[in-house]
C-alpha positions as CSV (number, residue, x, y, z in Angstrom):
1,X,95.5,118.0,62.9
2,X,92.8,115.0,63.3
3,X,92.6,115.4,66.8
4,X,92.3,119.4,66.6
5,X,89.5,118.9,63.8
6,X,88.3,116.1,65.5
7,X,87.8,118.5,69.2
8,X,86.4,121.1,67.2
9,X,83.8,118.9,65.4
10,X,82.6,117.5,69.0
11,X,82.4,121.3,70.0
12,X,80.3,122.1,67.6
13,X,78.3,119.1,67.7
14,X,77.3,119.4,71.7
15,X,76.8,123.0,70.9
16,X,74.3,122.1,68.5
17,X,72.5,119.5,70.7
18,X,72.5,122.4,73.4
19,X,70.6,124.9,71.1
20,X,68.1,122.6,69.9
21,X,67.0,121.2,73.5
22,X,67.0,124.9,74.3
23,X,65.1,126.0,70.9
24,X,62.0,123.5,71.9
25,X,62.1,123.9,75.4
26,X,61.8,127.7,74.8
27,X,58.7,126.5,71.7
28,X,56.5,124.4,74.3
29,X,56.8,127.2,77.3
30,X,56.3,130.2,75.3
31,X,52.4,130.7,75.6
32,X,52.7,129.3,79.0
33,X,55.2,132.0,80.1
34,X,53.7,134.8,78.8
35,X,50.2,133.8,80.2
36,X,52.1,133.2,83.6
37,X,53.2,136.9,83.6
38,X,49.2,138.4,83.9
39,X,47.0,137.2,86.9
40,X,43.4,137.2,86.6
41,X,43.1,139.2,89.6
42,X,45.6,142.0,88.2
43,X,42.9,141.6,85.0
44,X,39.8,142.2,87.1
45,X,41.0,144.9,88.9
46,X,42.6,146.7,85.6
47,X,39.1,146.5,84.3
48,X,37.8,148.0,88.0
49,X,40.0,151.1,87.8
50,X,39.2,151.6,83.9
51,X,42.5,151.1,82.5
52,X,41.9,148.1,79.7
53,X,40.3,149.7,76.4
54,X,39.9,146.4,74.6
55,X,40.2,143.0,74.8
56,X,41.0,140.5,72.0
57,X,39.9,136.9,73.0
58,X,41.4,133.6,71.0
59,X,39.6,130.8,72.1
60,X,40.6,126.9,71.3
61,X,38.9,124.1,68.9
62,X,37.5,121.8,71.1
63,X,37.4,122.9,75.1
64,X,36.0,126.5,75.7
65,X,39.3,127.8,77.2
66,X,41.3,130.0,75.2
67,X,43.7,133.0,75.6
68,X,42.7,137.3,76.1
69,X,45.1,140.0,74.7
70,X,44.0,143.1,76.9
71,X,45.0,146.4,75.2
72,X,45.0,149.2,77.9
73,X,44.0,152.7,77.5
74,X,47.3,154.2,78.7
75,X,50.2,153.7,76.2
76,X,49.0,151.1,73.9
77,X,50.6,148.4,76.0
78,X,49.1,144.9,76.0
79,X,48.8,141.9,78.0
80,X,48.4,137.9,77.4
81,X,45.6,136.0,79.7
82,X,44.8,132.7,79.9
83,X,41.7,132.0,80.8
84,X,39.5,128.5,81.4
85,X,36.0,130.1,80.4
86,X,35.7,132.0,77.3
87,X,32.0,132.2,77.2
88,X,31.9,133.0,81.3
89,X,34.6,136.0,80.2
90,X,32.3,137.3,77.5
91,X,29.5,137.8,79.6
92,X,32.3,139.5,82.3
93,X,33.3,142.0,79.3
94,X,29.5,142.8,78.3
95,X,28.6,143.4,82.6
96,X,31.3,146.2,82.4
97,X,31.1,147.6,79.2
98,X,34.2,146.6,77.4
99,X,35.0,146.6,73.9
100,X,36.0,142.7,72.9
101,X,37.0,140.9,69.9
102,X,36.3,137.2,69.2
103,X,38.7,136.0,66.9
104,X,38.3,132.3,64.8
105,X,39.5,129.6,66.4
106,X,43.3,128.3,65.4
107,X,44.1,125.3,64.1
108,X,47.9,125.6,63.2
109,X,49.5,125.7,66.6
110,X,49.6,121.9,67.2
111,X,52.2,121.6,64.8
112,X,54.4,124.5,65.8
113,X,54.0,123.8,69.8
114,X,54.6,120.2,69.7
115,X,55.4,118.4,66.7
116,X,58.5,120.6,66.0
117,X,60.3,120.7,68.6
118,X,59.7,116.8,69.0
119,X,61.7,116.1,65.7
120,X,64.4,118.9,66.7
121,X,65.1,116.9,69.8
122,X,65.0,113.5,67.9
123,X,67.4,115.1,65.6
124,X,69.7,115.7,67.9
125,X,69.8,112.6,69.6
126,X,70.4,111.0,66.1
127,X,73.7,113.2,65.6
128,X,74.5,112.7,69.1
129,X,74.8,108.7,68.5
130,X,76.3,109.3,65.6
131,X,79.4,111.2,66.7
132,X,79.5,108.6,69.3
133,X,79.8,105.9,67.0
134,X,82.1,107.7,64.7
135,X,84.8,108.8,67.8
136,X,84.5,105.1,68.5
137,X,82.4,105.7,71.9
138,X,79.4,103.6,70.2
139,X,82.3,100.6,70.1
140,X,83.5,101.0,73.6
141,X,79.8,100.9,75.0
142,X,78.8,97.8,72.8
143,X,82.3,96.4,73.9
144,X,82.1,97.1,77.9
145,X,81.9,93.4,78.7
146,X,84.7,92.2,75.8
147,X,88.2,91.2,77.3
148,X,90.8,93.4,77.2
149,X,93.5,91.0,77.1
150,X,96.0,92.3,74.4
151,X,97.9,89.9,72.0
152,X,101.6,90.0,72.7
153,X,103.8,90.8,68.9
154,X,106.3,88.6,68.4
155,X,108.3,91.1,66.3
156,X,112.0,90.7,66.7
157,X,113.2,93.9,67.9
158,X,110.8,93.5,70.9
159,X,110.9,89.7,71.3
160,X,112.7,88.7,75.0
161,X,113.9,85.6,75.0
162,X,115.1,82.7,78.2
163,X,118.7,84.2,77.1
164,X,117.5,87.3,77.7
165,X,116.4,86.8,81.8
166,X,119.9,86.3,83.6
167,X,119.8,84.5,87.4
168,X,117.0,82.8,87.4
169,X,118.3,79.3,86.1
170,X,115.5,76.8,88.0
171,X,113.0,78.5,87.2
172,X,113.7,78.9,83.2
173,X,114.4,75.0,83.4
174,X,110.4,74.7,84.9
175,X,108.9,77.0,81.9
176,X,111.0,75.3,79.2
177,X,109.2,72.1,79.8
178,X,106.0,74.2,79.2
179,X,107.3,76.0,75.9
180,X,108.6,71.8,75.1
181,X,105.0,70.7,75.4
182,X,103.6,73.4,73.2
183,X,105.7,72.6,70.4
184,X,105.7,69.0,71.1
185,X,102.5,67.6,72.9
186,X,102.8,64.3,71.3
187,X,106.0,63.6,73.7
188,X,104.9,64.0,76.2
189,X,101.3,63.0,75.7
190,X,102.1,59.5,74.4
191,X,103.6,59.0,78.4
192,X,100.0,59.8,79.2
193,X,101.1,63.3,80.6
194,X,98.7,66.2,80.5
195,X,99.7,69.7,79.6
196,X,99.6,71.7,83.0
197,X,96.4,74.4,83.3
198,X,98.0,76.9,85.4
199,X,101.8,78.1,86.3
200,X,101.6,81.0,89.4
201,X,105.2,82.8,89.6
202,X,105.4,84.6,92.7
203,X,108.0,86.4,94.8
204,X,109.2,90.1,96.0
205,X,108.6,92.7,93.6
206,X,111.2,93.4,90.6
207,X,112.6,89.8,90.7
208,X,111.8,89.1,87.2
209,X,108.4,87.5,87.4
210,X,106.7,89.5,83.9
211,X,110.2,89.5,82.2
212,X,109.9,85.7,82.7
213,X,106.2,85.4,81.3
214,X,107.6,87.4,78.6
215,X,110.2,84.7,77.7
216,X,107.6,82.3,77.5
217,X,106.3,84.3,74.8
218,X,109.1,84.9,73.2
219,X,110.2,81.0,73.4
220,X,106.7,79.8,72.5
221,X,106.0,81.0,69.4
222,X,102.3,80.4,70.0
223,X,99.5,82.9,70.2
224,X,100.5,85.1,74.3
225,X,97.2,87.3,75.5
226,X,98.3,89.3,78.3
227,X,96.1,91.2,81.2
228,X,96.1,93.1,83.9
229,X,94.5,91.7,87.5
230,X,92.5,95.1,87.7
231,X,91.0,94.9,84.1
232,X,88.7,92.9,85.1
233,X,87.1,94.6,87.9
234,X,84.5,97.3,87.4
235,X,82.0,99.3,89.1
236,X,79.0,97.2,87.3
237,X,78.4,93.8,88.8
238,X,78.8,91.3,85.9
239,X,81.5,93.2,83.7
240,X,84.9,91.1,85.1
241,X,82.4,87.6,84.6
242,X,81.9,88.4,81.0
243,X,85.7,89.7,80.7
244,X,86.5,86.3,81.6
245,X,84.4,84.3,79.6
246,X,85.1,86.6,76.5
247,X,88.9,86.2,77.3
248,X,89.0,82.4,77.4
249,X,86.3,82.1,74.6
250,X,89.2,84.1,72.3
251,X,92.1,82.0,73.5
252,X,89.8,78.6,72.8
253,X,89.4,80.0,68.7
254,X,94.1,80.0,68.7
255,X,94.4,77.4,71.2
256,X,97.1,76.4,71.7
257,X,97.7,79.7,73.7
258,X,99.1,81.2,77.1
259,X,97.2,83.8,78.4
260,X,99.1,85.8,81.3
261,X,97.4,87.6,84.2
262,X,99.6,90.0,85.8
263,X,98.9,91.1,89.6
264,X,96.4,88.3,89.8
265,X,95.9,89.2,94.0
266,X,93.6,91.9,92.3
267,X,91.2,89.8,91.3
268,X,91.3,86.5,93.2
269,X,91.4,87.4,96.4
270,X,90.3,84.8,98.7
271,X,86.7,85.3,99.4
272,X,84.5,86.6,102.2
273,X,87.0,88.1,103.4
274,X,86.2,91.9,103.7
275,X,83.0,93.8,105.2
276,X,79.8,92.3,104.0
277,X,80.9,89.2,102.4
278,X,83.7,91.2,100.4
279,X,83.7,92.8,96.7
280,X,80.9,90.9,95.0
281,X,81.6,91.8,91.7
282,X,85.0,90.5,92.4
283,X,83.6,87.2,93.8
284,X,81.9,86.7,90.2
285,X,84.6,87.2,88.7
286,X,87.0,84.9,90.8
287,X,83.9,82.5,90.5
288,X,84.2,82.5,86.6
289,X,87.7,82.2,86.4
290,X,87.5,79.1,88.2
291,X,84.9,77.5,86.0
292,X,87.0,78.5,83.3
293,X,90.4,76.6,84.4
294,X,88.4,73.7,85.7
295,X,85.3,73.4,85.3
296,X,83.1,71.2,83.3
297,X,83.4,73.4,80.0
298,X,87.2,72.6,80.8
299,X,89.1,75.1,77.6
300,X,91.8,72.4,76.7
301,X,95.2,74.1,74.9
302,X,95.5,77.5,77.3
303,X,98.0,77.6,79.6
304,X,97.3,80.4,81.9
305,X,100.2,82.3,83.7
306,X,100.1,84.6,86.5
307,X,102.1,86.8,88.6
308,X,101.4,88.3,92.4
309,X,104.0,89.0,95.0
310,X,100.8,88.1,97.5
311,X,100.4,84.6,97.5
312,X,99.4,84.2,100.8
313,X,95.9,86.1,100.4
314,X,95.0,84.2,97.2
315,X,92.0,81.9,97.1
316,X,92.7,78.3,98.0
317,X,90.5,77.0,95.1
318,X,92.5,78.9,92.5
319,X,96.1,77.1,93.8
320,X,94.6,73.6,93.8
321,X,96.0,71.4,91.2
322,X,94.1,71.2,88.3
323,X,93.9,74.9,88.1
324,X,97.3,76.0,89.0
325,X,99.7,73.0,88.6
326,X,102.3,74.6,89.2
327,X,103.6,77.2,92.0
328,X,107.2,79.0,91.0
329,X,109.1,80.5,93.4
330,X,111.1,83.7,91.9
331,X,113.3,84.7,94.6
332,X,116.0,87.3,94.9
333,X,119.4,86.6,92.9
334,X,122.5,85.1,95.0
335,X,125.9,86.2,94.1
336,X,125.9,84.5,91.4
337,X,122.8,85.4,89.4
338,X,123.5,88.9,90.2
339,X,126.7,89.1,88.5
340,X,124.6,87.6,85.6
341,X,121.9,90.4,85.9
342,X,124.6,93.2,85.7
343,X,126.3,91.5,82.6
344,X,123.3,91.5,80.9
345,X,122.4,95.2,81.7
346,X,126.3,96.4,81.4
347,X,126.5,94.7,78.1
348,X,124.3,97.4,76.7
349,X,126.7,100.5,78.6
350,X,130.3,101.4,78.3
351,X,132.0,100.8,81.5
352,X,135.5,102.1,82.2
353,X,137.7,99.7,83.1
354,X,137.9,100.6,86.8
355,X,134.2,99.2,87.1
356,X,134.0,95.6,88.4
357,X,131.0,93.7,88.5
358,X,131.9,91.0,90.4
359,X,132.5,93.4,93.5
360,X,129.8,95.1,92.6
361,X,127.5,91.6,93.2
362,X,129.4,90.5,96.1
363,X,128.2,93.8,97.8
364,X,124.8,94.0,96.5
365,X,123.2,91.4,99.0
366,X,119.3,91.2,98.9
367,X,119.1,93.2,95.2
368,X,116.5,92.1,93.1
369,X,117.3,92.1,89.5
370,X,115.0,96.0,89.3
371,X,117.3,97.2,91.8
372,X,120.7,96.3,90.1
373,X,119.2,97.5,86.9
374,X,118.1,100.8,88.4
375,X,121.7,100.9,90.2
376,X,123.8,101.0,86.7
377,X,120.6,103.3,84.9
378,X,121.4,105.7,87.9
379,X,124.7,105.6,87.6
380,X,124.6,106.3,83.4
381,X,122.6,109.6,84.2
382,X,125.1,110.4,86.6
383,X,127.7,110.0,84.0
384,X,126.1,111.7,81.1
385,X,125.4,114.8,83.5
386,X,129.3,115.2,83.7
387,X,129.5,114.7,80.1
388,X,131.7,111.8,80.2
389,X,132.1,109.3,77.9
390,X,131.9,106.5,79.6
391,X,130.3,105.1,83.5
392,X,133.1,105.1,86.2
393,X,133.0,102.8,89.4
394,X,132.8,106.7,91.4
395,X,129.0,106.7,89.5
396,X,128.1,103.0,90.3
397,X,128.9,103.8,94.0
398,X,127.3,107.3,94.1
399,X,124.1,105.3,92.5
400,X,124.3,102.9,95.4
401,X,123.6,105.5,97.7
402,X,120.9,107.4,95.9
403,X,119.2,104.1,96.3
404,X,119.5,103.0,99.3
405,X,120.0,106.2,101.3
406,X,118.2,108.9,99.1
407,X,120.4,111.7,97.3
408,X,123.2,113.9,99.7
409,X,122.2,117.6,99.8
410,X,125.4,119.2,100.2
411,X,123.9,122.2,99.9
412,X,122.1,122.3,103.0
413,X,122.9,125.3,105.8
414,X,123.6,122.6,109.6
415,X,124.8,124.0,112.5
416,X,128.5,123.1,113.6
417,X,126.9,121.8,117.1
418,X,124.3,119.7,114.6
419,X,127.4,118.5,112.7
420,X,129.5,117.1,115.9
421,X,126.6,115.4,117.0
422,X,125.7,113.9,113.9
423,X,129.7,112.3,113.6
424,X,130.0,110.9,117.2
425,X,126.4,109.7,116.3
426,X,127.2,107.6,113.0
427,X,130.8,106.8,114.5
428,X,129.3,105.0,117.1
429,X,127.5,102.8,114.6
430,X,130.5,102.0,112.7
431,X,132.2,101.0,115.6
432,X,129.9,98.0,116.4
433,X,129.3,96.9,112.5
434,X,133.5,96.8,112.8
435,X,133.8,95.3,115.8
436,X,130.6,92.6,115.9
437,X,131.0,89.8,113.5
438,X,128.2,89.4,111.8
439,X,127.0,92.4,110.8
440,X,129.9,94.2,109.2
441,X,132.0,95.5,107.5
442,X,131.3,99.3,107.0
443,X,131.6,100.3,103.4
444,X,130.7,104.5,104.4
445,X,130.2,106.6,106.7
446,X,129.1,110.0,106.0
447,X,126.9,113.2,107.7
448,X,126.1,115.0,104.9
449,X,122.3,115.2,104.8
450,X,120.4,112.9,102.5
451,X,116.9,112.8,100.9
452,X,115.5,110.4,103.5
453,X,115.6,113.0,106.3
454,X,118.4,111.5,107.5
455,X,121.2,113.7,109.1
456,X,123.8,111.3,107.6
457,X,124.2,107.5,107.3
458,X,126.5,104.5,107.9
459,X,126.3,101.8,105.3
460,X,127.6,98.3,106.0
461,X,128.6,96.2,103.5
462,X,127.1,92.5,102.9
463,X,129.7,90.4,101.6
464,X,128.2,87.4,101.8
465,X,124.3,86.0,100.7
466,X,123.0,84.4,103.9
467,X,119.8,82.1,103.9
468,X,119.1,81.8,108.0
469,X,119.1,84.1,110.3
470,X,120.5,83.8,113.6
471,X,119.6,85.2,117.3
472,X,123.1,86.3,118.0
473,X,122.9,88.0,114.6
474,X,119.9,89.4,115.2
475,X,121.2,90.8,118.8
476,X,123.9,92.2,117.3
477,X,121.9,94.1,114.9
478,X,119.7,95.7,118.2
479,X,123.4,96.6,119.1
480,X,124.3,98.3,116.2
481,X,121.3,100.9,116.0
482,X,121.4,101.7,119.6
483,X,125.2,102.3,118.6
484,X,124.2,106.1,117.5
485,X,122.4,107.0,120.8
486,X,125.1,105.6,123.0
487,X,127.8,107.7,121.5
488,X,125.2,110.8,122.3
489,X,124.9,109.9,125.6
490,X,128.7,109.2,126.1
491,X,130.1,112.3,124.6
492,X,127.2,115.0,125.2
493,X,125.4,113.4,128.2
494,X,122.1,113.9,126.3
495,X,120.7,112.4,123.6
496,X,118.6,113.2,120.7
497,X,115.5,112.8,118.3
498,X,118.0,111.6,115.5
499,X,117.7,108.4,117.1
500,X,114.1,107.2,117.1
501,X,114.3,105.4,114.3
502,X,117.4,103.2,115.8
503,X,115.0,102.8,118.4
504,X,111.7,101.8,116.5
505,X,113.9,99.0,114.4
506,X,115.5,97.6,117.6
507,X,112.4,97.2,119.4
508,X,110.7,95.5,116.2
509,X,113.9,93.0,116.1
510,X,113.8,92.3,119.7
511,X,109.7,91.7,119.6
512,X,109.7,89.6,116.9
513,X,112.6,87.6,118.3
514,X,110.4,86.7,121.2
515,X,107.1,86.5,119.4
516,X,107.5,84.9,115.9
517,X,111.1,83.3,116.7
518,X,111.0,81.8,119.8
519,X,114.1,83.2,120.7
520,X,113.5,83.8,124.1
521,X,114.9,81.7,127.6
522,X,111.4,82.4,129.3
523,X,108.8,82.0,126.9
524,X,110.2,79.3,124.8
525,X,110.4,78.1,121.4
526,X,106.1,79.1,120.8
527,X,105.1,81.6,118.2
528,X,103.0,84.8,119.6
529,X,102.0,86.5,116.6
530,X,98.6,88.2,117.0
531,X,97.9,87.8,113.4
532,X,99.5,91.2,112.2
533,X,100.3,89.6,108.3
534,X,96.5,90.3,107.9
535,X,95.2,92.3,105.7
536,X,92.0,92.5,105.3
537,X,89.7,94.5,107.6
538,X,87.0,92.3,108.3
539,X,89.3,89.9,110.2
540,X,91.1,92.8,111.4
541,X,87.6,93.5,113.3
542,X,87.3,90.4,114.5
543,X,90.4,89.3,115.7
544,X,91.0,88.3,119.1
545,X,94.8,88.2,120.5
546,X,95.9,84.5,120.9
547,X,97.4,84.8,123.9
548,X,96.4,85.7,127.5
549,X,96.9,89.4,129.8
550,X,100.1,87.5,131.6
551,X,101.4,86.3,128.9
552,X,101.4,89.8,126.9
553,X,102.8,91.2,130.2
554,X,105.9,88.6,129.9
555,X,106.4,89.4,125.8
556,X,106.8,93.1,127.3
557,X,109.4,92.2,130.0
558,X,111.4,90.0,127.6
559,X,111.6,92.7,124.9
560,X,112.5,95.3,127.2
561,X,115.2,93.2,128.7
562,X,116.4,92.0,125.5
563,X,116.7,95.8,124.5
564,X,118.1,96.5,127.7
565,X,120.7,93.5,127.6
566,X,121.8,94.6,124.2
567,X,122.3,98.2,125.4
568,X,124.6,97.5,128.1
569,X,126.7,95.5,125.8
570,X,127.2,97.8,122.9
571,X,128.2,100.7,125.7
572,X,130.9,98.5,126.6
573,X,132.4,98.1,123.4
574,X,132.3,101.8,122.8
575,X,133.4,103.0,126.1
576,X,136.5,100.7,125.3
577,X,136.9,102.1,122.0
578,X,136.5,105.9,122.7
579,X,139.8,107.2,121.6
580,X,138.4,105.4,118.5
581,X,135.0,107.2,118.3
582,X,137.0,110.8,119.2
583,X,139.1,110.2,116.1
584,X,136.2,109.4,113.7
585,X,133.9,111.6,114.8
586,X,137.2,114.6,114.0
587,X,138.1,112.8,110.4
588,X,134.7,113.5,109.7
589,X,134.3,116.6,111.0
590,X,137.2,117.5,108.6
591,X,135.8,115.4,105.3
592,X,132.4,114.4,106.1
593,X,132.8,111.2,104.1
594,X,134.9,108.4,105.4
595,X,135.4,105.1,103.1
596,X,136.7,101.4,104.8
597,X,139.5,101.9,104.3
598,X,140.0,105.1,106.5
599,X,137.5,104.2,108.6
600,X,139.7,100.5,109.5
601,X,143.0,102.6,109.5
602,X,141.6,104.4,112.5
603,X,141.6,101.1,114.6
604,X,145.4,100.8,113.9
């Protein structure tokens, strides 16, 4: 009801406002508009033709101009003149014989044409600034350049604690020393440490870099201001400076304090480094920040966190020690910390038995910890659809494909031609992730349609967490997604569109083999990259390709051959196992769904 009476009241406030602007604009033009409507030339020639029978002239106090009411002879109608010469008029009505009135001259219109509507318009603007301050839009404009860093509650149903962030062991063990030092300076101090300025955590997105911040604020129990990147950035020039400087002014009063910036890339981007010099208000506000973590009014007691997944596009004098000390690395989970992630979020689901986590991490290779926890929240609104009472290993792998392949639609009308191609298509896939070594096994293979676009799908299944990657892996993978197209081509002797996106990923693995890897015989171990990690237009303009005509001509050739190599080699193994393809291609036909296990049985 406060926010209805509260809608109405600004209704009928800006109504009011409205009526009174309108009230004294329509005052002040009045005499004006209807002197605008009668010409002196329409007068004159009225007064020609006989038709005015009297004339009733009001003339002003001080200047001899003043205003003529003409009554005509026809009707009783009248008129309104303004004219800039009574006395000249006067002799005009005498010359042609006209009946006129001199009235006294007025002295009360002052007041009613200026004066009023002056105080209704002042009176309006004083009740507009006082609804403003009383909805609170007074505050907000006196507060434009005030920090809107927000205190973090410690409360204890929404306090996350180091317990509370599973996998991430090393990096815990780094931010413990820092939530040590803030309870116990003197132990460190008394070594003749210093507490460090600055802690960056970056790494892929959802790996647990804000849930970690948050622990810190859970652990700290000291005073945990957090902001955005893109608070601080506004249209006015000046606004993120004085954020700043407010922000670190607020922290200095409850020092000791941490004060985490989330998406920090937004704001201290390294500079010059768009069109025109860059953002400039950005710039100031980088520039302030800087002073603020180390500058000569050095803020001693704040510990300033940040997070960005773009470290490589960040400032240099914002990552030098002294401002941030410390650089943490928040990877992706191994095995291990995975199985850890999906204790913590299973321990707050009931699982039937037939669900098991550890298989569940073991196949999960290069999750991040949002992925996993979006995997089992997936699968609980699959299992509360059906009503059951509990989340089934059928829902945790149903949850796996809606992630990673987009949802089946079963319900869609294909062709059987459409069909047959689609199974000798994915068949020839699985065939290569089961025979090549390092790139199986499959886990399904399916060609019912999915969200993605995507006719149908093969998923492999990572069973092991691999650190390097290796050019005979990586030639095996240009094998497998030409796998599709080959198995067109061998049973149709045609291909299709279905395979463009085999093709796109395959030539992207075979150029950056030869360009970034120095994987190729011919051009050696040298990295070509032309500088395509860039991302800001202004070098984008000026970028020049560090490498000559020839040479791009010979990247070409060797990423065609490699292509070409791996082509021949995959149509080998097919063509040797075509009584394979034939049977998987029918056992699909037939289910649409194959698992491992009947996939492998096949090769029996």
């Amino acid at each position: 009801m406060d926010k209805k009476n509260r809608g109405m009241g600004s209704i009928i406030v800006y109504s009011a406002i409205l009526i009174a602007f309108f009230i004294g604009f329509m005052v002040i033009n009045n005499n004006n508009s209807h002197a605008r409507s009668y010409t002196d030339t329409q007068f004159r020639e009225d007064v020609k033709e006989s038709r005015v029978k009297e004339v009733e002239i009001a003339q002003n106090e001080e200047v001899p101009t003043g205003t003529l009411k003409i009554i005509f002879t026809e009707g009783g109608q009248s008129k309104e003149l303004y004219v800039s010469d009574v006395n000249d008029i006067q002799s005009y009505l005498r010359e042609k014989n006209i009946k006129y009135t001199l009235n006294d001259i007025s002295r009360g219109n002052t007041w009613l044409t200026t004066l009023i509507p002056l105080v209704l318009m002042v009176a309006a603007l004083i009740v507009l600034f006082y609804f403003l301050n009383k909805q609170g839009g007074g505050g907000r404009m006196s507060s434009f350049g005030r920090s809107r860093a927000r205190m973090i509650s410690n409360s204890p149903d929404k306090k996350v604690l180091f317990k509370d962030v599973a996998g991430l062991d090393e990096e815990k063990e780094e931010l413990v020393e820092i939530v040590d030092f803030l309870k116990d300076p003197a132990k460190y101090t008394s070594l003749g440490a210093r507490i460090p300025k600055g802690v960056i955590l970056t790494g892929p997105p959802g790996t647990g870099k804000t849930l970690l911040a948050k622990a810190v604020a859970g652990e700290a129990g000291v005073p945990f201001y957090s902001i955005s990147g893109s608070d601080f950035v506004e249209m006015f020039v000046g606004v993120g400076a004085s954020r700043v400087r407010d922000m670190f002014a607020e922290a200095k009063k409850n020092a000791p304090c941490i004060i985490f910036i989330d998406e920090i890339d937004a704001v201290a981007r390294q500079r010059g480094s768009g069109l025109g010099g860059g953002h400039d208000e950005r710039e100031q506000t980088l520039n302030q920040m800087l002073v603020e973590m180390d500058g000569f009014g050095t803020n001693s007691g704040i510990i300033v966190m940040a997070a960005t997944n773009r470290l490589d596009i960040l400032d240099p004098a914002i990552l030098r020690p002294g401002r941030f000390d410390r650089k943490i690395a928040v990877g992706r989970p191994d095995v291990k910390g995975r199985l850890e992630i999906l204790k913590v979020h299973a321990s707050k689901k009931p699982m039937a038995d037939d669900v098991d986590l550890e298989a569940i991490a073991r196949t999960s290779a290069g999750f991040t910890g949002a992925d996993l926890e979006n995997v089992l929240n997936e699968a609980a609104i699959n299992a509360a659809t059906k009503k059951q009472q509990f989340i089934t290993n059928k829902d945790v792998q149903d949850a796996f494909i809606k992630q990673g392949i987009g949802v089946e639609k079963k319900s869609k009308v294909i062709s059987d031609k459409e069909k047959r191609i689609t199974a000798y298509h994915e068949s020839g896939h699985a065939i290569l992730f089961h025979v090549l070594p390092d790139v199986g096994p499959v886990h399904t293979i399916s060609i019912i349609p999915t969200g993605m676009g995507a006719a149908g799908y093969t998923m492999p299944l990572p069973e092991k967490d691999e650190i390097f990657n290796t050019r005979g892996k990586m030639l095996q993978n240009i094998m497998v997604a030409m796998g599709g197209r080959i198995a067109e081509e061998l049973i149709f002797d045609d291909v299709t569109t279905g395979a463009s996106q085999d093709i796109k990923q395959a030539t992207a693995i075979a150029k950056d083999m030869v360009t970034k890897y120095g994987f190729s015989s011919k051009l050696g171990p040298i990295n070509y990259e032309s500088g395509s990690e860039e991302v800001f237009i202004g070098r984008e303009l000026g970028h020049s390709r560090p490498y000559s005509e020839t040479v791009a001509t010979q990247i070409d050739e060797e990423v065609k051959r490699i292509v070409e190599d791996s082509y021949a080699k995959a149509k080998e193994i097919i063509v040797h196992y075509k009584d394979v393809l034939d049977r998987s291609s029918q056992l699909l036909l037939e289910r649409e769904k194959l698992t491992r296990e009947e996939f492998e049985g096949l090769f029996a």
